[in-house]
gemmi code that builds the backbone of each chain (N, CA, C; Angstrom):
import gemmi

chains = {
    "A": [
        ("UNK", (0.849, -1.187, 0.000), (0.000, 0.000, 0.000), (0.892, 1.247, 0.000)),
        ("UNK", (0.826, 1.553, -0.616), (1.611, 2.784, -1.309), (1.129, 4.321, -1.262)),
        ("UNK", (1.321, 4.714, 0.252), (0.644, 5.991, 0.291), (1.182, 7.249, -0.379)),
        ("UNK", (2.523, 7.067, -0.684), (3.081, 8.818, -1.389), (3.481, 7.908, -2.380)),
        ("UNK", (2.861, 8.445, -3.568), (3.130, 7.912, -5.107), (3.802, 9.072, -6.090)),
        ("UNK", (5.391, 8.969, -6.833), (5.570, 9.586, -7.348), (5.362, 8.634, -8.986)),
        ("UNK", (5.038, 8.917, -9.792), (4.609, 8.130, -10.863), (5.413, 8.421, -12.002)),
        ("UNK", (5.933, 9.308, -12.134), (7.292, 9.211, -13.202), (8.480, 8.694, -12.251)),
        ("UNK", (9.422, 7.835, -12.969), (10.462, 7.222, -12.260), (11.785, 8.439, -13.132)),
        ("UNK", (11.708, 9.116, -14.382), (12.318, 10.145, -14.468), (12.071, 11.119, -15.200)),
        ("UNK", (12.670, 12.230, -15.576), (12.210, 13.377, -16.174), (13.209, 13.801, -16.316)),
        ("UNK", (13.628, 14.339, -17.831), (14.354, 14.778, -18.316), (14.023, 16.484, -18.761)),
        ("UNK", (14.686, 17.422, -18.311), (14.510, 19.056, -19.098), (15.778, 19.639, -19.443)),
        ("UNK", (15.653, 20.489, -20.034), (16.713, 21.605, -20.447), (16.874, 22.252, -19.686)),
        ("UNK", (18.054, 23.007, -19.753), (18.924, 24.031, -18.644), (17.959, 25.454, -19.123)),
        ("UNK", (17.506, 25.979, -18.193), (16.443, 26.949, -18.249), (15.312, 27.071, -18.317)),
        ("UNK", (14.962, 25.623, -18.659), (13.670, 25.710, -18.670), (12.531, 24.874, -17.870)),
        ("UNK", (11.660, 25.173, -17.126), (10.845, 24.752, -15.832), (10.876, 23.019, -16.133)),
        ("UNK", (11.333, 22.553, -14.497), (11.202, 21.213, -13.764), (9.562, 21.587, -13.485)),
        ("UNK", (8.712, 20.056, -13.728), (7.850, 20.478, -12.774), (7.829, 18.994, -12.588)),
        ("UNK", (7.773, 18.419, -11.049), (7.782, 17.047, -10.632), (6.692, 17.122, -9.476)),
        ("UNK", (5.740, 15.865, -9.960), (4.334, 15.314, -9.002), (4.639, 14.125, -8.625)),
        ("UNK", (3.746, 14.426, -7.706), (3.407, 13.424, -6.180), (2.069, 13.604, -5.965)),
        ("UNK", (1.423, 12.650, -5.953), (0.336, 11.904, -5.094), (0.161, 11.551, -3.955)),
        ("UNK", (-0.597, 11.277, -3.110), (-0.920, 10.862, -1.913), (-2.248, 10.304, -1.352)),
        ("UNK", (-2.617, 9.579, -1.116), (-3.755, 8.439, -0.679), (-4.454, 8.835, 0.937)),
        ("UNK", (-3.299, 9.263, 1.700), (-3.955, 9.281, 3.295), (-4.285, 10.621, 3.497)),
        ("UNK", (-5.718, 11.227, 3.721), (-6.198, 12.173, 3.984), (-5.650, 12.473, 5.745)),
        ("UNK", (-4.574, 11.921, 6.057), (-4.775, 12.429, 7.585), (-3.185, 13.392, 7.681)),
        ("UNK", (-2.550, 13.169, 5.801), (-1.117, 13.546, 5.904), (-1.458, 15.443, 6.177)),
        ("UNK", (-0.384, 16.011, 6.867), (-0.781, 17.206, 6.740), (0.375, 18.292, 6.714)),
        ("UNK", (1.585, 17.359, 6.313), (2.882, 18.417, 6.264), (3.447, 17.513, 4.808)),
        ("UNK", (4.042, 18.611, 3.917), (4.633, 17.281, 2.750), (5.641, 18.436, 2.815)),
        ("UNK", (7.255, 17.130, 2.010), (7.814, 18.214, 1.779), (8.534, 17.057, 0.582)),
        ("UNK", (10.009, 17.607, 0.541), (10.634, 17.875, -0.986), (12.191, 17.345, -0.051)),
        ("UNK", (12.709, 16.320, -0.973), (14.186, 16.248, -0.284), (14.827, 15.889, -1.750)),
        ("UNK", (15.970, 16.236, -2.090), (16.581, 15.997, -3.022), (18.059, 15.070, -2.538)),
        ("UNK", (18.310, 14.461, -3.624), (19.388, 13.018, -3.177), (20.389, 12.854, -4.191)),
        ("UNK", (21.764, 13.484, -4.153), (22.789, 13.241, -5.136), (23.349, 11.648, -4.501)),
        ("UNK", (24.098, 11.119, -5.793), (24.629, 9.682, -5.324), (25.473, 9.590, -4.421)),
        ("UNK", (25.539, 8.568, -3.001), (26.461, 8.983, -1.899), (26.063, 10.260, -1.163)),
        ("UNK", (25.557, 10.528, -1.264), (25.043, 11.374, -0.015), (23.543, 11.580, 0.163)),
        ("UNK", (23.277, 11.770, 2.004), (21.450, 11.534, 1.897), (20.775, 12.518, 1.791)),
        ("UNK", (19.682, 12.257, 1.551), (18.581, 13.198, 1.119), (18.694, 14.788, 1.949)),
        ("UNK", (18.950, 15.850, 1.242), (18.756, 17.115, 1.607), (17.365, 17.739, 1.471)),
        ("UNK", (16.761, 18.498, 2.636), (15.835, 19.002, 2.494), (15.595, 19.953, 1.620)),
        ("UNK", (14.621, 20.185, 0.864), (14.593, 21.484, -0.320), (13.484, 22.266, 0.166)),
        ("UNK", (12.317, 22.075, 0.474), (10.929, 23.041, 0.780), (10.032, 22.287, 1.161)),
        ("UNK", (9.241, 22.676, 1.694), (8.120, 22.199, 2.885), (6.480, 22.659, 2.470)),
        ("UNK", (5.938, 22.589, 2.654), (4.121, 22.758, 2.957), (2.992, 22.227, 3.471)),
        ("UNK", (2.540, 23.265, 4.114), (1.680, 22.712, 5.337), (0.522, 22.536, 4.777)),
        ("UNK", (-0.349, 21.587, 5.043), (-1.845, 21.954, 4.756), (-2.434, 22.707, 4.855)),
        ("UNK", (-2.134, 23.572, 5.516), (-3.251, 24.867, 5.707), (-2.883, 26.136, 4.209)),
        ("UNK", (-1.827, 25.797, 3.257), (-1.593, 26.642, 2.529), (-1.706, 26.123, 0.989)),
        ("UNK", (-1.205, 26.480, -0.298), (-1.852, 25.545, -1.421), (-0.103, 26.107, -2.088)),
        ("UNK", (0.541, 27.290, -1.765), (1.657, 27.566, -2.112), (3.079, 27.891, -1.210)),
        ("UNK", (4.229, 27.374, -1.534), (4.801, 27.668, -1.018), (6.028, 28.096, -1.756)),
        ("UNK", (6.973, 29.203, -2.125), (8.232, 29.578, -2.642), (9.780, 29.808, -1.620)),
        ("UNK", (10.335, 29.406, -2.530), (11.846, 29.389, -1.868), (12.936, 29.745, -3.110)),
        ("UNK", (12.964, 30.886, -3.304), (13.761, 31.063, -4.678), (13.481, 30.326, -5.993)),
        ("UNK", (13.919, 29.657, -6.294), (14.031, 29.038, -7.259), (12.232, 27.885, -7.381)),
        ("UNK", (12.303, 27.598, -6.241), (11.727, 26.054, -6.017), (10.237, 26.832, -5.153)),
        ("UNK", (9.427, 26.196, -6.077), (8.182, 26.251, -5.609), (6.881, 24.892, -5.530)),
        ("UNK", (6.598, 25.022, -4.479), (5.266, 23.669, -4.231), (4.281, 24.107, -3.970)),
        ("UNK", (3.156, 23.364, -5.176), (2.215, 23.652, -4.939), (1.183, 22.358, -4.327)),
        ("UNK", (-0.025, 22.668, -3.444), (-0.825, 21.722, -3.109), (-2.178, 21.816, -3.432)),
        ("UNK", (-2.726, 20.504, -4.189), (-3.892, 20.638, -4.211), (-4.482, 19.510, -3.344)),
        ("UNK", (-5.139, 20.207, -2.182), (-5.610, 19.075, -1.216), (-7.051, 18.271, -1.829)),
        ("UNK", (-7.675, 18.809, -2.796), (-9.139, 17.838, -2.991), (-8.349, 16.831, -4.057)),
        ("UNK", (-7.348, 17.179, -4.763), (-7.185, 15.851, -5.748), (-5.721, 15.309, -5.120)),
        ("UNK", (-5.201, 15.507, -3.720), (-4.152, 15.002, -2.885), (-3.058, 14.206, -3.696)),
        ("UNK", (-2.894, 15.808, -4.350), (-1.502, 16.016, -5.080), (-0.647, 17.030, -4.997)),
        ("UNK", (0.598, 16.566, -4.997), (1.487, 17.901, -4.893), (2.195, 17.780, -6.044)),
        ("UNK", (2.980, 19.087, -6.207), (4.097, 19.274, -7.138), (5.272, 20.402, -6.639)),
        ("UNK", (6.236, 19.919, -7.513), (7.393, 20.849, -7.036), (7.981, 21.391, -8.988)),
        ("UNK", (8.004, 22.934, -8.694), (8.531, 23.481, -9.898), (9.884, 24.336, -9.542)),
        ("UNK", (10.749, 23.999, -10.788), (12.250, 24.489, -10.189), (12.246, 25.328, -11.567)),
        ("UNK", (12.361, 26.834, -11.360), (12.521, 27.357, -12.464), (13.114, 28.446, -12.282)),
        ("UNK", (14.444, 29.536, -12.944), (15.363, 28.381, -14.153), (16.022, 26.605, -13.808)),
        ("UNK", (15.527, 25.835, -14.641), (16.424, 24.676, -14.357), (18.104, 25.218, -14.412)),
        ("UNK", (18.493, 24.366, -13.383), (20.069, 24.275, -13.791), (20.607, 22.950, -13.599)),
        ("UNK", (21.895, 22.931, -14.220), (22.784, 21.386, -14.304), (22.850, 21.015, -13.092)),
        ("UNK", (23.314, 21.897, -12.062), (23.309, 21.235, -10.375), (22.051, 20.358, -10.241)),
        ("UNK", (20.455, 20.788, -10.631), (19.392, 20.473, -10.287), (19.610, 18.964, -10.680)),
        ("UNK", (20.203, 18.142, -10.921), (20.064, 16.809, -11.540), (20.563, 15.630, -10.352)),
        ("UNK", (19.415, 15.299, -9.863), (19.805, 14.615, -8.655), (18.253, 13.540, -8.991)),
        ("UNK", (18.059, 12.888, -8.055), (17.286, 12.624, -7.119), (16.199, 12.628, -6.126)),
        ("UNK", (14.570, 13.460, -6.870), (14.008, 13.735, -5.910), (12.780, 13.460, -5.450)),
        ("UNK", (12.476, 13.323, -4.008), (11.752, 12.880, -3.097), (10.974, 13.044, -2.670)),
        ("UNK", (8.928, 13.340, -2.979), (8.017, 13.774, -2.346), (8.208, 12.716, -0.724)),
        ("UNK", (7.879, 13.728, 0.248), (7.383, 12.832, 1.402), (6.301, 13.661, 2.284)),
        ("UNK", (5.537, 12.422, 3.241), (4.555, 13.490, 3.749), (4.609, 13.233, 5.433)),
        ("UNK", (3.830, 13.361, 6.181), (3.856, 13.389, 7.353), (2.296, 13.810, 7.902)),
        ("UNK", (1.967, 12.997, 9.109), (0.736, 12.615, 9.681), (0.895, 13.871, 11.002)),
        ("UNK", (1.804, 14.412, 11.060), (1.947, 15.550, 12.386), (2.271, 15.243, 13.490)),
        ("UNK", (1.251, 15.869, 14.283), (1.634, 15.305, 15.828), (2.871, 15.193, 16.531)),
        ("UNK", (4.077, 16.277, 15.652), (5.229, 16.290, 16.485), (6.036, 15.125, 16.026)),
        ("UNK", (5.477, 14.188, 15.162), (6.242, 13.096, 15.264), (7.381, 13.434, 13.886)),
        ("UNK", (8.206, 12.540, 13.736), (9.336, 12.382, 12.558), (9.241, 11.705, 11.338)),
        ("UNK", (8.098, 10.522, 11.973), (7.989, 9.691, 10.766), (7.156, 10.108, 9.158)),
        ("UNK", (8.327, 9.741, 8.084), (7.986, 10.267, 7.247), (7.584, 9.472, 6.182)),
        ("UNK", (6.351, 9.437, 5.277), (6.202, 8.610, 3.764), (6.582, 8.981, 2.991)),
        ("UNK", (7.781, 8.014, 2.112), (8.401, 8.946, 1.046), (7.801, 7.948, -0.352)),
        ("UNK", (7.490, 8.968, -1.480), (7.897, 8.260, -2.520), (8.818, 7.976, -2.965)),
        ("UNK", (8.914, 7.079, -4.187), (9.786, 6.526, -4.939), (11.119, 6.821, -5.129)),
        ("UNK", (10.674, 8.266, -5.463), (11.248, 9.112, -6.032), (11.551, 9.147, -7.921)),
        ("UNK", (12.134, 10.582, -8.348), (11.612, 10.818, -9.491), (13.460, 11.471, -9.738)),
        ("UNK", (13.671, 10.545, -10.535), (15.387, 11.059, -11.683), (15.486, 12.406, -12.134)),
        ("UNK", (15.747, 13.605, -12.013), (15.378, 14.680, -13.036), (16.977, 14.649, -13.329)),
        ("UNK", (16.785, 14.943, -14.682), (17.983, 14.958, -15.423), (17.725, 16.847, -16.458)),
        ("UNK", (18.767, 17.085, -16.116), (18.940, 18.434, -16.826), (19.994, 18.523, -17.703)),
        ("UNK", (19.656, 18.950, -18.987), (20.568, 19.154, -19.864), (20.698, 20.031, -20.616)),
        ("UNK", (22.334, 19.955, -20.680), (22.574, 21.508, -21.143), (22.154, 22.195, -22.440)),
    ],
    "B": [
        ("UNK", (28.509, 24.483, 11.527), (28.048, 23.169, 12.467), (27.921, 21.821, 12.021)),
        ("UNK", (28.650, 21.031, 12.749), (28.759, 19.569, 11.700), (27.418, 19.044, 11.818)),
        ("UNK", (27.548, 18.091, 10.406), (26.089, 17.543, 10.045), (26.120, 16.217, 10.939)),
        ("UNK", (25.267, 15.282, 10.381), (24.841, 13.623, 11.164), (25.951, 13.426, 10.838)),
        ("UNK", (26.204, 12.213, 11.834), (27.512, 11.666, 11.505), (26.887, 10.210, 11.542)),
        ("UNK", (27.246, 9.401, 10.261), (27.241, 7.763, 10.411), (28.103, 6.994, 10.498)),
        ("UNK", (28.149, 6.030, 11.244), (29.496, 4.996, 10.947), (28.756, 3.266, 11.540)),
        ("UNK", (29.862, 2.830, 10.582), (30.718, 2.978, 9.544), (29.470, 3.323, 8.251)),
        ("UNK", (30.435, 3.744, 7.579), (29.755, 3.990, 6.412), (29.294, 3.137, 5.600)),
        ("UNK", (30.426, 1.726, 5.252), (30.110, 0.549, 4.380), (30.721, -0.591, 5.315)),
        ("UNK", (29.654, -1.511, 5.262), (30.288, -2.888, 6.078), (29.517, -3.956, 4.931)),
        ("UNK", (30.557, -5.277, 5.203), (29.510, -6.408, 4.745), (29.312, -7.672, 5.676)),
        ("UNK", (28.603, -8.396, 5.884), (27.925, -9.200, 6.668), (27.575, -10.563, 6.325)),
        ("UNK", (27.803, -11.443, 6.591), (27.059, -12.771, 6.418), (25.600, -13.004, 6.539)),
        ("UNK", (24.961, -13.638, 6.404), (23.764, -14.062, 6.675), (24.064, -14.568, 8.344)),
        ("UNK", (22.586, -14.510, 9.110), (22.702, -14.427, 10.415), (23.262, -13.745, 11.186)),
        ("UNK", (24.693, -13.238, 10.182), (25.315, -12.407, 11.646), (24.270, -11.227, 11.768)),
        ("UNK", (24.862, -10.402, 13.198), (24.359, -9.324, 13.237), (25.069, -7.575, 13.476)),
        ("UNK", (24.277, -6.592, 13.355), (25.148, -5.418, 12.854), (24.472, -4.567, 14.074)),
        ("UNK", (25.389, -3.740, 14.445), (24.871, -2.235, 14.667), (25.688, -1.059, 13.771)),
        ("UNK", (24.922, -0.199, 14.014), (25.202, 0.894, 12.972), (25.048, 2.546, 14.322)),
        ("UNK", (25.793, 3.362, 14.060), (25.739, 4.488, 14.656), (25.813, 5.603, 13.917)),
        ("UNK", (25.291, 6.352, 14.612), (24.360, 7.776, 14.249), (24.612, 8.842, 15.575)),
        ("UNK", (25.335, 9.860, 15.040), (25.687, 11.159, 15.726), (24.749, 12.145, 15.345)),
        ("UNK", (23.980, 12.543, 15.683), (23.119, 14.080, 15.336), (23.800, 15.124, 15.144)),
        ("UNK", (23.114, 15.957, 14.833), (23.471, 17.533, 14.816), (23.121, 18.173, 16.361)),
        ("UNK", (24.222, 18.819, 16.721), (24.294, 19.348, 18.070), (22.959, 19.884, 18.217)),
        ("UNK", (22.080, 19.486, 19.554), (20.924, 20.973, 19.948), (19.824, 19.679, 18.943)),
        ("UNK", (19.696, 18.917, 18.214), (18.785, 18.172, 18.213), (18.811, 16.818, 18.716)),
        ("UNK", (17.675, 16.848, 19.107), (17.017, 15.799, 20.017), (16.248, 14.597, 19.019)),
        ("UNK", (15.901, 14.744, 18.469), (15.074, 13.655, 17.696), (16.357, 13.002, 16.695)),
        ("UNK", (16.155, 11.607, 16.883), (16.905, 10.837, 15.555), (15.869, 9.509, 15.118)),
        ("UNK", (15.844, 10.109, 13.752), (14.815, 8.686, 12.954), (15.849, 7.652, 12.512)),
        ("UNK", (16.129, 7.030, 11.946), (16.528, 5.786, 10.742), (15.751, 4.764, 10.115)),
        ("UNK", (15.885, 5.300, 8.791), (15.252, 5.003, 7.257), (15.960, 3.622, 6.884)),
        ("UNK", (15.910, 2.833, 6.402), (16.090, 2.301, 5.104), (16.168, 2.351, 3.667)),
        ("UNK", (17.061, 1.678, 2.870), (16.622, 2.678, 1.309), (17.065, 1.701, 0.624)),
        ("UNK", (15.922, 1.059, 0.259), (16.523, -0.348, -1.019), (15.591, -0.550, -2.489)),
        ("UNK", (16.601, -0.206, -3.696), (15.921, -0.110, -5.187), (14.439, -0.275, -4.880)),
        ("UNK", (14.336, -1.408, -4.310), (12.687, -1.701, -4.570), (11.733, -1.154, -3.808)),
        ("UNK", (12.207, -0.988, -2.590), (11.328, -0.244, -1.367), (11.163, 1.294, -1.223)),
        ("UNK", (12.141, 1.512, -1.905), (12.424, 3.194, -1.465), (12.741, 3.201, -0.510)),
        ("UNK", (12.365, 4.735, 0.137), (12.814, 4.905, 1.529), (12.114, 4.554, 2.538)),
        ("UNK", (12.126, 3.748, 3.538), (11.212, 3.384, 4.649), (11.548, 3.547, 5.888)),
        ("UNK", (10.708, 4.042, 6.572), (10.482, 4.373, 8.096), (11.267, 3.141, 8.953)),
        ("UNK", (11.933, 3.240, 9.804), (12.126, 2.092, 10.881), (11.739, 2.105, 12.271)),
        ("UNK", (12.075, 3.709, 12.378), (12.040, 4.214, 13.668), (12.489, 5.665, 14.051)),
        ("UNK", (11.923, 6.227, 15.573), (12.184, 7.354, 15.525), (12.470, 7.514, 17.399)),
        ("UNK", (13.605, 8.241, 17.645), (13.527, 8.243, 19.051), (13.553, 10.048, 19.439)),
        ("UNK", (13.572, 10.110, 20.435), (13.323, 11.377, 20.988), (13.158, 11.236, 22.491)),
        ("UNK", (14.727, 11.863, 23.199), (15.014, 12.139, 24.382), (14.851, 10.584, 25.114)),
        ("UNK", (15.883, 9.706, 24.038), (15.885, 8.033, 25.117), (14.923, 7.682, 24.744)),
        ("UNK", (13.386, 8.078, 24.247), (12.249, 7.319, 23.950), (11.561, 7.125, 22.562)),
        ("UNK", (11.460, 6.150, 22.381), (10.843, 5.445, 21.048), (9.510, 5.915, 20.402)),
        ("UNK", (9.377, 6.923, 19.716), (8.053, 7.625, 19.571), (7.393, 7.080, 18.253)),
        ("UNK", (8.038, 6.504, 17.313), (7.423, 5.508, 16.253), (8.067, 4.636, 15.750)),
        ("UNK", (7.425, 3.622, 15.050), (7.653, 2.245, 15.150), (7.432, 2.051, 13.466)),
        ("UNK", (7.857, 1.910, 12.261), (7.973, 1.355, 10.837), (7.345, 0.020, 11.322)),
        ("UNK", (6.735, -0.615, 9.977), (6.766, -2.162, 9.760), (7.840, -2.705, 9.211)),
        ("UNK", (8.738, -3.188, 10.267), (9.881, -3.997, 10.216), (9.781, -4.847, 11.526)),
        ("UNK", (10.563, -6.270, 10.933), (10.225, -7.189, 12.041), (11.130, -6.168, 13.214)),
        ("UNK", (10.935, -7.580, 14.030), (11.354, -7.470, 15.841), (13.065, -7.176, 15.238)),
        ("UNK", (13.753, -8.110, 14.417), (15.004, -8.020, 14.183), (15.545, -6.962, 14.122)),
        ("UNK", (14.778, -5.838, 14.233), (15.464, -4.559, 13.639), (15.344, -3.799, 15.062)),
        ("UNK", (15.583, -3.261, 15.610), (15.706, -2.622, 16.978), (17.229, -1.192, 17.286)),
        ("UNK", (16.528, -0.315, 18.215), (17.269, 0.852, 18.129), (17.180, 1.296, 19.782)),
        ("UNK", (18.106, 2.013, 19.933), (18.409, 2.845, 21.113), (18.979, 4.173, 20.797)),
        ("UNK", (18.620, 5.394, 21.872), (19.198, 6.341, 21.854), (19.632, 6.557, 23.622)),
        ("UNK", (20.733, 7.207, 23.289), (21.730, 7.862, 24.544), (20.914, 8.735, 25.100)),
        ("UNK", (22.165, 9.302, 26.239), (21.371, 10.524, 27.180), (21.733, 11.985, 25.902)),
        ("UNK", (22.697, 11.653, 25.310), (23.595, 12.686, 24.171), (22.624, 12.606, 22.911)),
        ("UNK", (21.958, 12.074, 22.984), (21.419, 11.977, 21.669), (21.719, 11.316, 20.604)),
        ("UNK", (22.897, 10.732, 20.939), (23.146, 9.654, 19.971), (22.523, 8.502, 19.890)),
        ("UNK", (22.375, 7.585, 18.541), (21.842, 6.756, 18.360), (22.231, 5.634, 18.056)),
        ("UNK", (21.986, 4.455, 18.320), (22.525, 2.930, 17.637), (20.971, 2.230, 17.256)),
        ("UNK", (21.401, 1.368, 15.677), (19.940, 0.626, 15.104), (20.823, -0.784, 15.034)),
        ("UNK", (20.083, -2.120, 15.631), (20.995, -3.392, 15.688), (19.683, -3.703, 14.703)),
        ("UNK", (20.529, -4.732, 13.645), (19.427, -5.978, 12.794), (20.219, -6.904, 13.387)),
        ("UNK", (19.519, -8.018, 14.078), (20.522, -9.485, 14.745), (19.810, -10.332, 13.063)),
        ("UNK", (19.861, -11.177, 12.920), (20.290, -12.716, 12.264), (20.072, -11.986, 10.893)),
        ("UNK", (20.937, -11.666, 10.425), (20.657, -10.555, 9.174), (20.759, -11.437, 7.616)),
        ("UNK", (19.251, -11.558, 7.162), (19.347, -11.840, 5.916), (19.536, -11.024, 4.749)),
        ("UNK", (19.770, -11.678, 3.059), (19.839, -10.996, 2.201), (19.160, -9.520, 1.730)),
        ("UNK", (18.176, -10.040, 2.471), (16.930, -8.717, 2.305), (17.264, -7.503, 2.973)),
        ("UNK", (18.494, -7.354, 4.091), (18.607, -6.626, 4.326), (20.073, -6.013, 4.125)),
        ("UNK", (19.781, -6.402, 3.265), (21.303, -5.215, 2.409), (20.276, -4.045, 1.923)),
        ("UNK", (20.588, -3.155, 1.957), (20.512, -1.719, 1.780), (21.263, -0.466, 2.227)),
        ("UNK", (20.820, 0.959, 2.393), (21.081, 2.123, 2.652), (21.100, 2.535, 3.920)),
        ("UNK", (21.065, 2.141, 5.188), (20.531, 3.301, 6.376), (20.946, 4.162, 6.600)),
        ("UNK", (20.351, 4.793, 6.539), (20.164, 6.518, 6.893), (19.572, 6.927, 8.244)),
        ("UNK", (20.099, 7.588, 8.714), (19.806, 8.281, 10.491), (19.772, 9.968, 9.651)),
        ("UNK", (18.603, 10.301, 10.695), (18.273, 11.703, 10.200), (18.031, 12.133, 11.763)),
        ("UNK", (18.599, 13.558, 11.962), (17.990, 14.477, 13.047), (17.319, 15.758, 13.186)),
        ("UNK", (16.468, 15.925, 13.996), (15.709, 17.375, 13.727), (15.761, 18.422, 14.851)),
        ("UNK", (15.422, 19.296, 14.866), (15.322, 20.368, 16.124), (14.262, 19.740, 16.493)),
        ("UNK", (13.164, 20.386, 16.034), (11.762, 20.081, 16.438), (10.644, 20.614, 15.046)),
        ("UNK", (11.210, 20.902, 14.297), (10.422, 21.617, 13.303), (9.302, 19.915, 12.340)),
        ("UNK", (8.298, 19.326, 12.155), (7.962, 18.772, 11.661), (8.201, 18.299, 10.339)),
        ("UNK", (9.171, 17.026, 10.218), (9.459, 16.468, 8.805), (10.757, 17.372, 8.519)),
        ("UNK", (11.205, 18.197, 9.043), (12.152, 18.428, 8.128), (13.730, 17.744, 9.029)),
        ("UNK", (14.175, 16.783, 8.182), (15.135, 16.276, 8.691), (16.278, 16.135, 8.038)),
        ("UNK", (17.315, 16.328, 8.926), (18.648, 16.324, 8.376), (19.207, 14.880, 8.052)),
        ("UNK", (19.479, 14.677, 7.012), (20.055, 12.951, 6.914), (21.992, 12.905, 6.768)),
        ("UNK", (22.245, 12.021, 7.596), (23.340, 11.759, 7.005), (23.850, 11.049, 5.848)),
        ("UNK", (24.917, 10.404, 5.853), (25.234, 9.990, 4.421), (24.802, 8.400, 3.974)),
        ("UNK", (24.736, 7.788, 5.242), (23.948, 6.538, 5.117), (25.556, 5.673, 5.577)),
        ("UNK", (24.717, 4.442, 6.315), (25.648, 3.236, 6.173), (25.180, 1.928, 4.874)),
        ("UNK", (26.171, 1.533, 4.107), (25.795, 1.065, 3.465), (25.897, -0.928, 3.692)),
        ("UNK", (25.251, -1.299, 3.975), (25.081, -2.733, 4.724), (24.561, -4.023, 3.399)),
        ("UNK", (26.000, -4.622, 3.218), (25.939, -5.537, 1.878), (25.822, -6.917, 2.559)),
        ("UNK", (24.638, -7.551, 2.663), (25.154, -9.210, 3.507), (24.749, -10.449, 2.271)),
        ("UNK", (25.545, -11.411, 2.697), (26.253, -12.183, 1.683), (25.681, -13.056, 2.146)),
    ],
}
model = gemmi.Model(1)
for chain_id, residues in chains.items():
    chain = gemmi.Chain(chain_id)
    for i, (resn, *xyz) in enumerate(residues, 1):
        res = gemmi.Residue()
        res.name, res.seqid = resn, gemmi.SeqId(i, " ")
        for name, pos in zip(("N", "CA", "C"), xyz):
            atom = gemmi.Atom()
            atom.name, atom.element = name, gemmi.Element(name[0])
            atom.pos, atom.b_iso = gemmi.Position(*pos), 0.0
            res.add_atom(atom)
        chain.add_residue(res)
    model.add_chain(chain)
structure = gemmi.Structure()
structure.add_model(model)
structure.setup_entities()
């Protein structure tokens, strides 16, 4: 049972021009999601966060959006750049202070020059 | 400020034997989780402690078990360790902010 579903396994864009990578989610009780990105040999770095109570969130470059009635998210990275080519990770979280996190799959983005 | 610290980083193992793995936090946090991370599974929950106490529990057998210090440091033991558990672990720590966690670099656990 597969509660955080990322459904492309990769995605390929050009240098400049908009990443946009989705995530799904099944458990209506999740209420924090966020974004971790993962180069090879080293673990997942946090990138941006969003709470349920909001539908947008920006951080320079990197923006997530939420749509809670069709309990999907997305993350848009725009300008792409060559660094951006990692590894990345919708996950969500049930609250309550706790740590434990559902991650998807995760999703390849490959950027090219 | 130094990040998680894991060690060892790469070990390999027989079948049955068993492993611990350690996990240093980031100074000033209190919470340490450890993940799993294998091609097929992705990343999975194992466990999460906070201040010596065990606040969630992954579906993983009994074999898999963890402790944390008065320091905040952490140890995760798998005793009779089969093939299945070769993978990634990862120990992550937080202040207190929800989900957002710092991971270290992972131990990488190959059993034969």
């Amino acid at each position: 049972d597969q509660q955080v579903k990322q459904n492309s396994p990769s995605l390929s864009v050009q240098e400049g021009r908009i990443s946009i990578l989705n995530c799904d989610y099944t458990n209506s009780m999740f209420d924090y999601f966020l974004w971790y990105k993962k180069y090879p040999a080293e673990g997942p770095t946090f990138l941006i966060s969003i709470s349920s109570i909001k539908d947008k969130n920006e951080d320079g470059r990197f923006t997530v959006f939420l749509n809670k009635s069709a309990k999907h998210l997305s993350l848009h990275i725009v300008p792409s750049q060559p660094g951006d080519s990692a590894v990345y990770f919708c996950a969500a979280s049930a609250g309550g202070g706790a740590q434990k996190l559902v991650f998807g799959q995760g999703t390849r983005l490959t950027i090219n020059p | 400020k130094a990040g998680v610290t894991q060690t060892p980083r790469y070990l390999i193992k027989t079948r049955g034997q068993q492993v611990t793995l350690s996990c240093s936090p980031i100074s000033g946090h209190r919470s340490v989780s450890w993940y799993q991370q294998t091609p097929g599974q992705g990343l999975q929950f194992l466990f999460e402690y906070f201040s010596e106490t065990q606040r969630n529990k992954g579906n993983f057998p009994g074999r898999f078990s963890g402790r944390q210090f008065s320091n905040s440091r952490s140890e995760m033991n798998v005793s009779t360790l089969e093939l299945g558990d070769s993978a990634l672990y990862l120990c992550a720590s937080s202040f207190f902010a929800p989900g957002e966690l710092f991971f270290g670099e992972g131990s990488r656990l190959t059993v034969l």
